[in-house]
C-alpha positions as CSV (number, residue, x, y, z in Angstrom):
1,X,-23.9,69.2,-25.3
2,X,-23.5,67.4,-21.9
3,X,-24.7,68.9,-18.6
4,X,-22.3,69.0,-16.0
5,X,-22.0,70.1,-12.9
6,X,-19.7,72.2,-10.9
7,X,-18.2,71.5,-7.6
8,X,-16.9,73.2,-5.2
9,X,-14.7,72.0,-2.4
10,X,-16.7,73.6,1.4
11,X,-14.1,74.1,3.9
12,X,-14.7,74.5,7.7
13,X,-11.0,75.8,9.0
14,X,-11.5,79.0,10.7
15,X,-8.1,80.0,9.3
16,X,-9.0,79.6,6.2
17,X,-11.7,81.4,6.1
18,X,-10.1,84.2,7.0
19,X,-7.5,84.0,4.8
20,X,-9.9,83.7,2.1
21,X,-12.0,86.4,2.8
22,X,-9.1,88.7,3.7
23,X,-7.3,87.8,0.0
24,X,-11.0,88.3,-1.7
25,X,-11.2,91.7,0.3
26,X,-8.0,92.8,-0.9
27,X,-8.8,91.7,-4.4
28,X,-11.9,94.2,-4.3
29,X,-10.3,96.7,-2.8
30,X,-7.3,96.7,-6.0
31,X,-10.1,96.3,-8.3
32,X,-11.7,99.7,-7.1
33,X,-14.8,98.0,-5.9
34,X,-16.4,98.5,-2.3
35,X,-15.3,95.7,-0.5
36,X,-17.8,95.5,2.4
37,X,-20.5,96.5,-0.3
38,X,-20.1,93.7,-2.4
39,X,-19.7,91.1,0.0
40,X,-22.9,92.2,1.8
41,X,-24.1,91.2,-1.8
42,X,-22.7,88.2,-2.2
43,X,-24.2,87.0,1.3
44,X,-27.4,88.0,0.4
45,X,-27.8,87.1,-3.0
46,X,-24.9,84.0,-3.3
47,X,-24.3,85.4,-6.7
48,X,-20.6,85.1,-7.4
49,X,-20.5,87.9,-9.8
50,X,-20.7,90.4,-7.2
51,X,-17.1,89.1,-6.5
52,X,-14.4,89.8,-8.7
53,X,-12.5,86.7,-11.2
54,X,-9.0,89.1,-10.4
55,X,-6.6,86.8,-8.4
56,X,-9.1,84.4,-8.5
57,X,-11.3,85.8,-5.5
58,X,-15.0,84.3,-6.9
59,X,-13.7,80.7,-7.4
60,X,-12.2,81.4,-3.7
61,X,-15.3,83.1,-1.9
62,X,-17.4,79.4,-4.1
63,X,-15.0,77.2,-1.5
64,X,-16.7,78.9,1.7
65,X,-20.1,77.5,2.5
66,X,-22.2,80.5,2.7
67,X,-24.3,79.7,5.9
68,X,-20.5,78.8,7.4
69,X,-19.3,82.3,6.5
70,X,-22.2,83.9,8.1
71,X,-21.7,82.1,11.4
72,X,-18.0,82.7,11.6
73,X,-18.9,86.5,10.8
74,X,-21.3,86.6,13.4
75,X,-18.9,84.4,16.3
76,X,-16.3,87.0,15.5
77,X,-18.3,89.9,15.9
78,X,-20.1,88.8,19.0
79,X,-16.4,87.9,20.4
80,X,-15.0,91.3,19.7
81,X,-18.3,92.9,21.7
82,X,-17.6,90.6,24.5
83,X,-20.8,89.1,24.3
């Protein structure tokens, strides 16, 4: 059995981000799951099971780098406050 290893391709466009997380929101939402619940434990945790496989949402939510997500969550946020 060969080890390999699994890459996934970070991205840094804003846009696409937002795409991504909007397409793996609606995928949770379909699938009958919390949305904001199980993205809070994906954050937490990085454990891509708390993200559904339907329309591909895990192997999308991999692509984001997790520390890049949280930043853009919090710039957004903070924007919206007017802070």
């Amino acid at each position: 059995m060969e080890d390999s290893t699994r890459k996934f391709i970070a991205i840094d466009n804003k846009t696409e981000i937002k795409e991504i997380l909007t397409s793996v929101y609606k995928s949770l939402l379909l699938k009958g799951y919390n949305p904001i619940n199980q993205l809070v434990g994906y954050i937490l945790s990085e454990d891509p099971t708390y993200i559904t496989n339907y329309n591909n949402a895990r192997s999308l939510i991999c692509r984001i780098d997790r520390d890049e997500l949280l930043q853009e969550l919090l710039i957004e946020y903070l924007e919206k406050k007017g802070n």
